[in-house]
ZADO-1210 file (C-alpha; in nm, 4 decimals, padded with zeros to 6 digits):
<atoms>
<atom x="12.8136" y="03.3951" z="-03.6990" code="UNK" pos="1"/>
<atom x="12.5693" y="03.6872" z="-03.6557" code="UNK" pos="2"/>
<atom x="12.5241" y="03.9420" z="-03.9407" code="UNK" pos="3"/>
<atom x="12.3838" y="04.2833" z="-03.9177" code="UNK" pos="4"/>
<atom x="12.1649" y="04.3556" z="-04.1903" code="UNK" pos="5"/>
<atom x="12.0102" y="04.7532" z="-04.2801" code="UNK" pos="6"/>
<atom x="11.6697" y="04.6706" z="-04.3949" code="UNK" pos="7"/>
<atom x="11.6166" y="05.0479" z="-04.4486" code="UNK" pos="8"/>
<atom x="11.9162" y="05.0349" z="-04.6529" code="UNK" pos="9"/>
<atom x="11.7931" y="04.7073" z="-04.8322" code="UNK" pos="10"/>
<atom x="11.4672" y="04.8551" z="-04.9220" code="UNK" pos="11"/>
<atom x="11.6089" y="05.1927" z="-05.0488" code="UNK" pos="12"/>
<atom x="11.8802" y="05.0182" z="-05.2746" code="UNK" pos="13"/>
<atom x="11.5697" y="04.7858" z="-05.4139" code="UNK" pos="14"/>
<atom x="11.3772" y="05.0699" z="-05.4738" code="UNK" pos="15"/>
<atom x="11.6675" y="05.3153" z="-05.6438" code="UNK" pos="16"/>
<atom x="11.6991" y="04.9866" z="-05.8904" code="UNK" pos="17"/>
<atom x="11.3750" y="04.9497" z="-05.9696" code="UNK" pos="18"/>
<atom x="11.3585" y="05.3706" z="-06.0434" code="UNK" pos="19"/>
<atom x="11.6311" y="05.3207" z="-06.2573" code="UNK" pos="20"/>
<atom x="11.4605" y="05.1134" z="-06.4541" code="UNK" pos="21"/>
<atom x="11.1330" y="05.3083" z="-06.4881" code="UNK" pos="22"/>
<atom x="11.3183" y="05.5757" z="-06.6067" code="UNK" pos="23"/>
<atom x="11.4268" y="05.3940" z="-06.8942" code="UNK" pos="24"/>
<atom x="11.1073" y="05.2686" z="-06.9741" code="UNK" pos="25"/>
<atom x="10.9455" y="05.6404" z="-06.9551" code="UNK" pos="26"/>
<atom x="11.2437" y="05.7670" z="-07.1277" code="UNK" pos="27"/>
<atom x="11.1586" y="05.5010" z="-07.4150" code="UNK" pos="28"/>
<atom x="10.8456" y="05.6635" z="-07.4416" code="UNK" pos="29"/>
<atom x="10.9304" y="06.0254" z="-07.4357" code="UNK" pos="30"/>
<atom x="10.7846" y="06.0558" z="-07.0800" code="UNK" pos="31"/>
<atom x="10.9169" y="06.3459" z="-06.8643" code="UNK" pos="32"/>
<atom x="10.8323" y="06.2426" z="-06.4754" code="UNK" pos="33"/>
<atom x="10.7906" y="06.4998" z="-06.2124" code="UNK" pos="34"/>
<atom x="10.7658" y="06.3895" z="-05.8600" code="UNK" pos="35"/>
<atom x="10.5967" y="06.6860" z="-05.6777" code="UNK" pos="36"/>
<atom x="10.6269" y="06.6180" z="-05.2931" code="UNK" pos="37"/>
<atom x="10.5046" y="06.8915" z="-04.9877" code="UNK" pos="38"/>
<atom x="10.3202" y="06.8919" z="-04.6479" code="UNK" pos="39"/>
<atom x="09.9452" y="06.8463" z="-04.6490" code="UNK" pos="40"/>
<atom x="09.7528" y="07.1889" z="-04.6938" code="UNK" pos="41"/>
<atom x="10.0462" y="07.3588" z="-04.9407" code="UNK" pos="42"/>
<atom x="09.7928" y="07.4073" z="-05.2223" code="UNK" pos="43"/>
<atom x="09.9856" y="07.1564" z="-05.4624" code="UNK" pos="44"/>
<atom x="09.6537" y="07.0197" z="-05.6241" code="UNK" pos="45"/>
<atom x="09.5179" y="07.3821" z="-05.7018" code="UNK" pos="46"/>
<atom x="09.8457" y="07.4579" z="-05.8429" code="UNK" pos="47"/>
<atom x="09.8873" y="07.1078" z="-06.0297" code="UNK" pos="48"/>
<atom x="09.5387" y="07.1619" z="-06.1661" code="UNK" pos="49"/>
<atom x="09.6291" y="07.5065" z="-06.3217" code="UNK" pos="50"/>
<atom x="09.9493" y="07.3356" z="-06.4638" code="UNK" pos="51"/>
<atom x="09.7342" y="07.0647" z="-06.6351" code="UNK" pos="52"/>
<atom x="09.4305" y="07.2837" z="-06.7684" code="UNK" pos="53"/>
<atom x="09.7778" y="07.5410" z="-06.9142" code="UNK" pos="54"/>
<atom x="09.8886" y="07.2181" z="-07.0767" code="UNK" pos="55"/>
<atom x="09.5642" y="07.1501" z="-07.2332" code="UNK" pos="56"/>
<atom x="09.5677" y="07.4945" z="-07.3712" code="UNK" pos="57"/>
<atom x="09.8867" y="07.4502" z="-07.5228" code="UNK" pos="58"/>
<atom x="09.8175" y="07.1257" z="-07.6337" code="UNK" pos="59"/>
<atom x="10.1077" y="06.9311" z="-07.4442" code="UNK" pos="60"/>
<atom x="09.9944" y="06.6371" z="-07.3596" code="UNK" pos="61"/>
<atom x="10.0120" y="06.5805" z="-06.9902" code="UNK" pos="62"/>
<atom x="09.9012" y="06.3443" z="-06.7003" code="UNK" pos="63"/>
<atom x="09.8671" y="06.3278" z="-06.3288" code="UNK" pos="64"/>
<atom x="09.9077" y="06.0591" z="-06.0862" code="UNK" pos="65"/>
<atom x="09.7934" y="06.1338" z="-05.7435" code="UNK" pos="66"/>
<atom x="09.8156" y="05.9548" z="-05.4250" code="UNK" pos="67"/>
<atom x="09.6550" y="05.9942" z="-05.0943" code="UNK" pos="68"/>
<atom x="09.5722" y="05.7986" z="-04.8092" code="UNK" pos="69"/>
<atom x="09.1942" y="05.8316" z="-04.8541" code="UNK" pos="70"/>
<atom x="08.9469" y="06.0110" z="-05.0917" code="UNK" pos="71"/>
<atom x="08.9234" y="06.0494" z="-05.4846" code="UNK" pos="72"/>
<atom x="08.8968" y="06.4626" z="-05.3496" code="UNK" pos="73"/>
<atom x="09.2186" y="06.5179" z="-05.5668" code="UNK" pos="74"/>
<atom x="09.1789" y="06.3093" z="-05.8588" code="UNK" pos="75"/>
<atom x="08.8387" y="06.4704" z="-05.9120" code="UNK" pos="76"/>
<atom x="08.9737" y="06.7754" z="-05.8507" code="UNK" pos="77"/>
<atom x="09.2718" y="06.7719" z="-06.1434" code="UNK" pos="78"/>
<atom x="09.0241" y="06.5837" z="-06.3889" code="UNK" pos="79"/>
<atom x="08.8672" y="06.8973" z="-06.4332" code="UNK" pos="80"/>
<atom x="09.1714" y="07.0363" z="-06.6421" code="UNK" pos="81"/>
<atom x="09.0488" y="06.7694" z="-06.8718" code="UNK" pos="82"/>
<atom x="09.3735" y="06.5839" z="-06.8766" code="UNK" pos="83"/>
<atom x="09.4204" y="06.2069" z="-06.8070" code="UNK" pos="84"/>
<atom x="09.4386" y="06.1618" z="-06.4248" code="UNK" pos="85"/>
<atom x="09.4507" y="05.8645" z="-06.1804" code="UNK" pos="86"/>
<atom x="09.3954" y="05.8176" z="-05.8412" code="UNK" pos="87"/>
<atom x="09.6254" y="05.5855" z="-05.6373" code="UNK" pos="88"/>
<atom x="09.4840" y="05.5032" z="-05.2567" code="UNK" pos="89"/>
<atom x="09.7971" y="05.4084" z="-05.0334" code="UNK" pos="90"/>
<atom x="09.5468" y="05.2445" z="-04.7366" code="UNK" pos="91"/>
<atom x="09.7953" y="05.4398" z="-04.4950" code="UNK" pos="92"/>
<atom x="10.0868" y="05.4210" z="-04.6886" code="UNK" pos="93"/>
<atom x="10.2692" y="05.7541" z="-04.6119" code="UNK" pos="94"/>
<atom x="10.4757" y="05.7310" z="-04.9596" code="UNK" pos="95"/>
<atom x="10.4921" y="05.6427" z="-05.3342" code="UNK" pos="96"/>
<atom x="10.7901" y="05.3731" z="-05.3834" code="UNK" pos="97"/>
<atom x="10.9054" y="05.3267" z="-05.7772" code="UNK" pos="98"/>
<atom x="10.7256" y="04.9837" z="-05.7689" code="UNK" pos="99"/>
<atom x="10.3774" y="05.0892" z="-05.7374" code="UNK" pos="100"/>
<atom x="10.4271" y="05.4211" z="-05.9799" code="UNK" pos="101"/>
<atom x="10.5278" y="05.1439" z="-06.2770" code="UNK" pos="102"/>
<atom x="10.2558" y="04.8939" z="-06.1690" code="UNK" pos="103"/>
<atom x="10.0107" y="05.2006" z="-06.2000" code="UNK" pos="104"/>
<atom x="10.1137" y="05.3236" z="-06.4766" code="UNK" pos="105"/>
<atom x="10.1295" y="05.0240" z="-06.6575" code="UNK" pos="106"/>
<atom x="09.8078" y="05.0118" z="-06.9194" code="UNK" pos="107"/>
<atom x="09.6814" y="05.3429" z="-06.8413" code="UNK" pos="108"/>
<atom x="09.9070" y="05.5854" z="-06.9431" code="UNK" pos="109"/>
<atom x="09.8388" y="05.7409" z="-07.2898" code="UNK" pos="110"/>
<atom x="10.1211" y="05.6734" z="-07.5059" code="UNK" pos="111"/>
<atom x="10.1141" y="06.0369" z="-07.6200" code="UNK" pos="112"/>
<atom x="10.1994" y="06.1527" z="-07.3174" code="UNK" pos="113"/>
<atom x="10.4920" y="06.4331" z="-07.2656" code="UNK" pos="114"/>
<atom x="10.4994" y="06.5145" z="-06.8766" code="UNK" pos="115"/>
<atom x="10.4093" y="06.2903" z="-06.6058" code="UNK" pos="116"/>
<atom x="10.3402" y="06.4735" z="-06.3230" code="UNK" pos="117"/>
<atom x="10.3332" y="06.2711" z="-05.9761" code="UNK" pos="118"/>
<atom x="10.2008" y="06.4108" z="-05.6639" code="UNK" pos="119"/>
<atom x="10.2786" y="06.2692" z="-05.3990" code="UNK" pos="120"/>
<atom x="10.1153" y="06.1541" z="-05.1108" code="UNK" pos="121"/>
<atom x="10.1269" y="06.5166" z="-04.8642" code="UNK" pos="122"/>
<atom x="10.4375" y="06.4323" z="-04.6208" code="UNK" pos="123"/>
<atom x="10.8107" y="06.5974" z="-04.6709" code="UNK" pos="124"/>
<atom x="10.9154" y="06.3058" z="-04.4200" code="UNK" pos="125"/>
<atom x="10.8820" y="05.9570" z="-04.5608" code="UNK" pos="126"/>
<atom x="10.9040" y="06.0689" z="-04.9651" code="UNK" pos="127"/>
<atom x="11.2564" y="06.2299" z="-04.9206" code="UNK" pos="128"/>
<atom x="11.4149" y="05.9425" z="-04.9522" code="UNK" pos="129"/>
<atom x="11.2338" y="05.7497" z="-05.2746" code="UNK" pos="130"/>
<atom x="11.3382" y="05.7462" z="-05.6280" code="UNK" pos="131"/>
<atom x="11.0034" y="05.7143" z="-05.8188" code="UNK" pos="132"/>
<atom x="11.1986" y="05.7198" z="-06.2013" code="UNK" pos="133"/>
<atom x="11.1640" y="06.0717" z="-06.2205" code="UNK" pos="134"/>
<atom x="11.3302" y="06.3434" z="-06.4243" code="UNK" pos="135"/>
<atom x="11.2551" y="06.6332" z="-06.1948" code="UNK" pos="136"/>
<atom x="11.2165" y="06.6166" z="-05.8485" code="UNK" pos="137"/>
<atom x="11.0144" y="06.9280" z="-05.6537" code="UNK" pos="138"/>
<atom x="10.9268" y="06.9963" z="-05.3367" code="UNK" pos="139"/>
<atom x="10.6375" y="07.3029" z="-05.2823" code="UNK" pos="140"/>
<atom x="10.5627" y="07.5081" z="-04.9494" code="UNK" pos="141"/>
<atom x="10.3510" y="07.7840" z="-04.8839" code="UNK" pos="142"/>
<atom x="10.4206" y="08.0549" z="-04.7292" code="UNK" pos="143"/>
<atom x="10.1601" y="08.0049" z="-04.4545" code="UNK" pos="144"/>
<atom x="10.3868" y="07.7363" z="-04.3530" code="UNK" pos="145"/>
<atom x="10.7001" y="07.9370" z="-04.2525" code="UNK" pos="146"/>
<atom x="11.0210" y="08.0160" z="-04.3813" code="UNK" pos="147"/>
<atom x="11.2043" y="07.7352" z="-04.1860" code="UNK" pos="148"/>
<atom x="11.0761" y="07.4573" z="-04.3376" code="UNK" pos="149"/>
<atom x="11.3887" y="07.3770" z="-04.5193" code="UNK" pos="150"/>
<atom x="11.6061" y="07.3934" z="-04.2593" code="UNK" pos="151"/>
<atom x="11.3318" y="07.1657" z="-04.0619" code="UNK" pos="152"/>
<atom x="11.3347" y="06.9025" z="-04.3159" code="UNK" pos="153"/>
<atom x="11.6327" y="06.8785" z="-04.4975" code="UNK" pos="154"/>
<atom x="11.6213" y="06.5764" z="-04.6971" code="UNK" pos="155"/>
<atom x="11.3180" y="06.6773" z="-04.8509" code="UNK" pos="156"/>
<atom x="11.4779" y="06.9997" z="-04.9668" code="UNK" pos="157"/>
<atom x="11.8174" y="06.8839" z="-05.0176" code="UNK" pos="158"/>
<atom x="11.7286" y="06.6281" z="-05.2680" code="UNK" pos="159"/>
<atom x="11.4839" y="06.9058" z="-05.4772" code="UNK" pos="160"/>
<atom x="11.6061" y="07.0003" z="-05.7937" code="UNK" pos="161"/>
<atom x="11.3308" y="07.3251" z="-05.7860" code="UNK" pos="162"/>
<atom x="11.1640" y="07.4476" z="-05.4850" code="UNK" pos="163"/>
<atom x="10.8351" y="07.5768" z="-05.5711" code="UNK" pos="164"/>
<atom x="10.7086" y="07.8341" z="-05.3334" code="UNK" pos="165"/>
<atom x="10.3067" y="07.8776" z="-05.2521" code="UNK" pos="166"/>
<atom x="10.0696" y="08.1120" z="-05.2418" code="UNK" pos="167"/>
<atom x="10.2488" y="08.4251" z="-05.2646" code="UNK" pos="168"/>
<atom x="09.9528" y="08.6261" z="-05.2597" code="UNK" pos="169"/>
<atom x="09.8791" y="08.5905" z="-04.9161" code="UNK" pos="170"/>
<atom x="10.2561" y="08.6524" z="-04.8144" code="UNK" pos="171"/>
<atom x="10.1749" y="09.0102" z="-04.6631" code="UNK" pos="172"/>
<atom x="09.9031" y="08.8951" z="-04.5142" code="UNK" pos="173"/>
<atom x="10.1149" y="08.6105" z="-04.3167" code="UNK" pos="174"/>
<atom x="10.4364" y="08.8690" z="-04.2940" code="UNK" pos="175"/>
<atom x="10.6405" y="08.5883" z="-04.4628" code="UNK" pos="176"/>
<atom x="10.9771" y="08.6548" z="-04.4545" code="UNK" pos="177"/>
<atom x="11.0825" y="08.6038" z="-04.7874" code="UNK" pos="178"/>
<atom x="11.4436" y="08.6921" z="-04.7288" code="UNK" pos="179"/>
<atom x="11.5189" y="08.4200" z="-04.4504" code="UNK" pos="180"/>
<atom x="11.3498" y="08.1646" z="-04.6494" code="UNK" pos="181"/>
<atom x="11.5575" y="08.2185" z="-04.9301" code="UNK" pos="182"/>
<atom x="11.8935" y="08.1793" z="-04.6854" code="UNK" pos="183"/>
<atom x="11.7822" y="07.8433" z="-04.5352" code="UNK" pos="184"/>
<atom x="11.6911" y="07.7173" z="-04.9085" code="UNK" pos="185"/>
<atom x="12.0539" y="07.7749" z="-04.9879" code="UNK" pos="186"/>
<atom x="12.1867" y="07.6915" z="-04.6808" code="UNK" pos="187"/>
<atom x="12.0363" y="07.3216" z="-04.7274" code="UNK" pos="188"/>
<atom x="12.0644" y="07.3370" z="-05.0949" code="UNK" pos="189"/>
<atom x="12.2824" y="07.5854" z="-05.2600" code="UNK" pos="190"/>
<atom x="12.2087" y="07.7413" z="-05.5999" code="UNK" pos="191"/>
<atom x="11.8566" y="07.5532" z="-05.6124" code="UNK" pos="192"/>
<atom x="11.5944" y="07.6918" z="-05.8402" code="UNK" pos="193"/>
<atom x="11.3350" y="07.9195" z="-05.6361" code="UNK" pos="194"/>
<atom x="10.9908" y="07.9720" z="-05.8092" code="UNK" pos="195"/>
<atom x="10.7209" y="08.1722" z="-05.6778" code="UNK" pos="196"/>
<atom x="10.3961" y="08.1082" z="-05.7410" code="UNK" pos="197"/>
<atom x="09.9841" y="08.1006" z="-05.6611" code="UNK" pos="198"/>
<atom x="09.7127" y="07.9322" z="-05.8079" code="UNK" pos="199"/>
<atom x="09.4897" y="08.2095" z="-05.7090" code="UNK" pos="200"/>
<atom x="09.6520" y="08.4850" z="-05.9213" code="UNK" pos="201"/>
<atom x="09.8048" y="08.2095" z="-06.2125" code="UNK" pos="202"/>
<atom x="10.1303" y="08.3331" z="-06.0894" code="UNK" pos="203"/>
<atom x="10.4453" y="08.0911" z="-06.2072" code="UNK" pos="204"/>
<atom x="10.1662" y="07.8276" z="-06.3889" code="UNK" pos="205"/>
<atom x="10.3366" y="07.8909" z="-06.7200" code="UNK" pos="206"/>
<atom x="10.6987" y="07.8612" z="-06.5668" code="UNK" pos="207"/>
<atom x="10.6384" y="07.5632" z="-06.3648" code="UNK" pos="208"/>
<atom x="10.5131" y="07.4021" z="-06.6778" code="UNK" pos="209"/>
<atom x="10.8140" y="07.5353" z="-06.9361" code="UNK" pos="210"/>
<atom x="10.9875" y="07.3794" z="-06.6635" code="UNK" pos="211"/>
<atom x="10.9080" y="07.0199" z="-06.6956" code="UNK" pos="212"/>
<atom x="10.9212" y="07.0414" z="-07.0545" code="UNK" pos="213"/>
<atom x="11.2598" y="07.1868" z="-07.0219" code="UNK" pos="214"/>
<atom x="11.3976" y="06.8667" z="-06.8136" code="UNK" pos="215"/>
<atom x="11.4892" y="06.6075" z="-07.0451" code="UNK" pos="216"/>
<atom x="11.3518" y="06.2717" z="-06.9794" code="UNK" pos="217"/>
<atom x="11.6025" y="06.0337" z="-06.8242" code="UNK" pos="218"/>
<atom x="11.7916" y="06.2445" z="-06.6255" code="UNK" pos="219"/>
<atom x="11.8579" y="06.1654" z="-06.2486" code="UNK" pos="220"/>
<atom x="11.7817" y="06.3621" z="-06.0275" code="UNK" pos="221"/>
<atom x="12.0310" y="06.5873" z="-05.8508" code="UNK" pos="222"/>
<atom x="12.0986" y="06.4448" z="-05.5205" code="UNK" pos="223"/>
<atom x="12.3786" y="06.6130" z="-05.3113" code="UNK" pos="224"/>
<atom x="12.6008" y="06.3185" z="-05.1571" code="UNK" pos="225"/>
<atom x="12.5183" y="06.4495" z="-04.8137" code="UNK" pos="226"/>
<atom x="12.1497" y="06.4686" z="-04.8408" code="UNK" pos="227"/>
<atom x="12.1239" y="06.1086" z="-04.9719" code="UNK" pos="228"/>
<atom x="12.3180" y="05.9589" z="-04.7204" code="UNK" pos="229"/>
<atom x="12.1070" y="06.1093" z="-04.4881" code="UNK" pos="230"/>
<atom x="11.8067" y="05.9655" z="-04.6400" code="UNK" pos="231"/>
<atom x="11.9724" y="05.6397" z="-04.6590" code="UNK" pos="232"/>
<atom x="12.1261" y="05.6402" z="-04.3194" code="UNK" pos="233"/>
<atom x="11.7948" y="05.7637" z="-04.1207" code="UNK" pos="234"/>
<atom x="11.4862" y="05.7145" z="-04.3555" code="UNK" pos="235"/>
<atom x="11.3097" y="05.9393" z="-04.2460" code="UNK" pos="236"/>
<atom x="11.4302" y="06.3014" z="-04.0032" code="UNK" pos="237"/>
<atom x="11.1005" y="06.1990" z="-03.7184" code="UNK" pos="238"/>
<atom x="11.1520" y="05.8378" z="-03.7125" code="UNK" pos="239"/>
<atom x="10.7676" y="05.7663" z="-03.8795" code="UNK" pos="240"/>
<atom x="10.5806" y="06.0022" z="-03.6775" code="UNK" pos="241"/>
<atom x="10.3374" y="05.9674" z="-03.9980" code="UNK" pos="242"/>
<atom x="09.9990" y="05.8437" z="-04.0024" code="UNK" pos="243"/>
<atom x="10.0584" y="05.4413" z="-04.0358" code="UNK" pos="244"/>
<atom x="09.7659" y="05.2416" z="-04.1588" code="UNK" pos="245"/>
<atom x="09.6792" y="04.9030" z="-04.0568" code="UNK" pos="246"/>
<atom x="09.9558" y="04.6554" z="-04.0409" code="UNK" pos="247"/>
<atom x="10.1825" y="04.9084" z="-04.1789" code="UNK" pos="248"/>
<atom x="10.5481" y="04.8792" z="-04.1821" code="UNK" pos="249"/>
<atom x="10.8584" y="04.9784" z="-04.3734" code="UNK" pos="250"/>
<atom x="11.0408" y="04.6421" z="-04.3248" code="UNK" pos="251"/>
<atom x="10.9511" y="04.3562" z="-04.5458" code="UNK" pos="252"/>
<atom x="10.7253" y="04.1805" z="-04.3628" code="UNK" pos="253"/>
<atom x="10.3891" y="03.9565" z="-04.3711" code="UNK" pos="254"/>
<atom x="10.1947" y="04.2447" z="-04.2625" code="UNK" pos="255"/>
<atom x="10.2957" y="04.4766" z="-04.5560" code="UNK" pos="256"/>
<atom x="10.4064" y="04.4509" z="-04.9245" code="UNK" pos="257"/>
<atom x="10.5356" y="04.7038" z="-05.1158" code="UNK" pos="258"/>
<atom x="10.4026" y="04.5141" z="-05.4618" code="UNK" pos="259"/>
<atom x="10.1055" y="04.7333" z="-05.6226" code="UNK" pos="260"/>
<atom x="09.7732" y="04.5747" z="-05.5407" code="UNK" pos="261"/>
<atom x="09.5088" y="04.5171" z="-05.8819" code="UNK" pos="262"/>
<atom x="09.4415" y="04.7773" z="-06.0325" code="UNK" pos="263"/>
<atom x="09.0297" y="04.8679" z="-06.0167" code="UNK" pos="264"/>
<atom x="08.9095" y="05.0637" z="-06.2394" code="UNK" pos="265"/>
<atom x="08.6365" y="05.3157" z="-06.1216" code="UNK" pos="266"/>
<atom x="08.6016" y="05.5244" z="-06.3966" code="UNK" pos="267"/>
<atom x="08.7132" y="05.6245" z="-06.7517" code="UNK" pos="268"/>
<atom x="09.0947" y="05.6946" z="-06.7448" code="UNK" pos="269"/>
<atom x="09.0909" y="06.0009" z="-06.9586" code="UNK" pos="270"/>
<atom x="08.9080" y="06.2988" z="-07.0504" code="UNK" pos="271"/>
<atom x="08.8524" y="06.4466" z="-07.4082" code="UNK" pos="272"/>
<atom x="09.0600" y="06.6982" z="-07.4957" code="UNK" pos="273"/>
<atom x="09.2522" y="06.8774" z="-07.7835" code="UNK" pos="274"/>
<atom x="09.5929" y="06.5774" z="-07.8383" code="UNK" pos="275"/>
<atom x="09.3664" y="06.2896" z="-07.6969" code="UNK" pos="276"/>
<atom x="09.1998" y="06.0992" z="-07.8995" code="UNK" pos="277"/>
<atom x="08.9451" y="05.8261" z="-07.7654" code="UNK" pos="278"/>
<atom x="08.7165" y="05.5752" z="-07.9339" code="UNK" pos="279"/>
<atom x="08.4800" y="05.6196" z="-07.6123" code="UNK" pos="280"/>
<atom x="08.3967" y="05.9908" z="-07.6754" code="UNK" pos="281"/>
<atom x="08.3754" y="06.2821" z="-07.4497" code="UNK" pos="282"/>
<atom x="08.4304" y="06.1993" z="-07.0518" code="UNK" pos="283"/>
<atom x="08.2668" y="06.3935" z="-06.8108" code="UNK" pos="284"/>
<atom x="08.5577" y="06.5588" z="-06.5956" code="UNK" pos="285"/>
<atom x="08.4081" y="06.4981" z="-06.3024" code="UNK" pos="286"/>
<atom x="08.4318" y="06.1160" z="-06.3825" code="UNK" pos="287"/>
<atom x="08.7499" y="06.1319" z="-06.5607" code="UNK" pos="288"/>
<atom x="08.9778" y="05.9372" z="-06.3960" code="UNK" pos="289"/>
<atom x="09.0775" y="05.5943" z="-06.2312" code="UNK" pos="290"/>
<atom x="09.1383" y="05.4848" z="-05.8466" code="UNK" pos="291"/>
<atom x="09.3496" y="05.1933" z="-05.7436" code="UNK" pos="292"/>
<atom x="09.4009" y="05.1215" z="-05.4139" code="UNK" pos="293"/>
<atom x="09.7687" y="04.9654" z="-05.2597" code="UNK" pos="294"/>
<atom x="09.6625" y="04.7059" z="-04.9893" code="UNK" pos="295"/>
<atom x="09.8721" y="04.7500" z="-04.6767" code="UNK" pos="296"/>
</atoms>
């Protein structure tokens, strides 16, 4: 007798479990994880890197994982805040799945750590629909990008918990139109937290941060019923028009794993700063972080 089986469905359940669980663990540890997802080019690393260097100032101990497809750009980037970052290379990956977050983390991150902020690799396609254990799920946009976006990629949005608008200060400039943005954010996610804000001007920095330390560690996200059977039932809203990487494929498969590859250590994990104490001494920033790569 034949039997159907939803490998999409398979690999989502797996990976929900597996979130579950790294909650707990971070939750152990007093860890607050914020999975910060958006389209390539929505200034989420300037704005991340103002969050972190805030933190430092107000001694709250935060750290940064950061994927990508290629390049340390980011991870160089953030370590200039001073606080303890990480670079993750997905070798065409288009996503961080729960599994490789926990395999990264483990032995790196300080144990005096508060907030956990994730960035994501830049897609609001393929990350919609992956738990990574966090407390606090965002999604940023800029408004150089339009005001349709959420109504153009739903899953992304409807599974946010805060929607963290970009670089306001060019919003003139670009005649955003702030008023049907707002609409289609409640449209696909009514009564959604809206903040505005721009790394240029420092606008929202000290919000977005009160706001992680606000979300208490453990707590699922919010995920409307509709939105996650959507993610569940489709995957993805352009059936993987992404970037795919050698041998890449979201079904189990000899040609891909979804198990995190060794870690390799390029570099000094953390940078000195006020909260972190290391028997090393000082870090350069520009050196101050790790890279491990996910083999695909």
């Amino acid at each position: 007798m034949c039997r159907t089986v939803d490998l999409r469905h398979a690999v989502l359940a797996k990976n929900d479990d597996l979130a579950t669980e790294l909650r707990a663990e971070l939750t152990a540890r007093g860890v607050t994880a914020v999975n910060l997802m958006s389209s390539p080019g929505s200034g989420k690393t300037a704005l991340l890197e103002r969050v972190l260097a805030r933190a430092g100032e107000r001694h709250v101990h935060a750290a940064a994982l950061t994927a990508d497809l290629a390049t340390e750009n980011d991870a160089r980037r953030l370590a200039r805040s001073g606080a303890p970052v990480k670079q993750v290379l997905t070798g065409g990956l288009c996503h961080l799945e729960a599994e490789q977050v926990r395999g990264h983390l483990t032995g790196w991150l300080p144990r005096d750590t508060r907030v956990l902020f994730v960035e994501n690799v830049g897609n609001l396609v393929c990350p919609a629909g992956y738990d990574l254990g966090e407390s606090l799920r965002v999604v940023l946009m800029s408004v150089t990008e339009g005001e349709d976006k959420p109504v153009k990629y739903p899953t992304a949005f409807g599974l946010a918990q805060l929607v963290v608008l970009t670089k306001t200060d060019l919003a003139q400039a670009v005649e955003f139109d702030a008023d049907a943005f707002a609409a289609h954010v409640q449209q696909i996610n009514p009564g959604v937290e809206v903040l505005r804000t721009s790394a240029r001007t420092g606008q929202g920095v000290e919000e977005l941060l009160d706001r992680a330390l606000a979300t208490c560690a453990g707590v699922r996200p919010h995920q409307p019923v509709l939105a996650r059977q959507h993610a569940r039932g489709h995957g993805h809203e352009h059936g993987h028009s992404h970037e795919p990487g050698p041998g890449h494929s979201h079904e189990p498969g000899p040609e891909h794993s979804h198990e995190p590859a060794p870690q390799h250590a390029h570099a000094t994990a953390t940078a000195d700063e006020p909260g972190h104490a290391h028997s090393d001494g000082p870090v350069p920033a520009e050196a101050a972080f790790q890279t491990a790569s996910d083999g695909s």
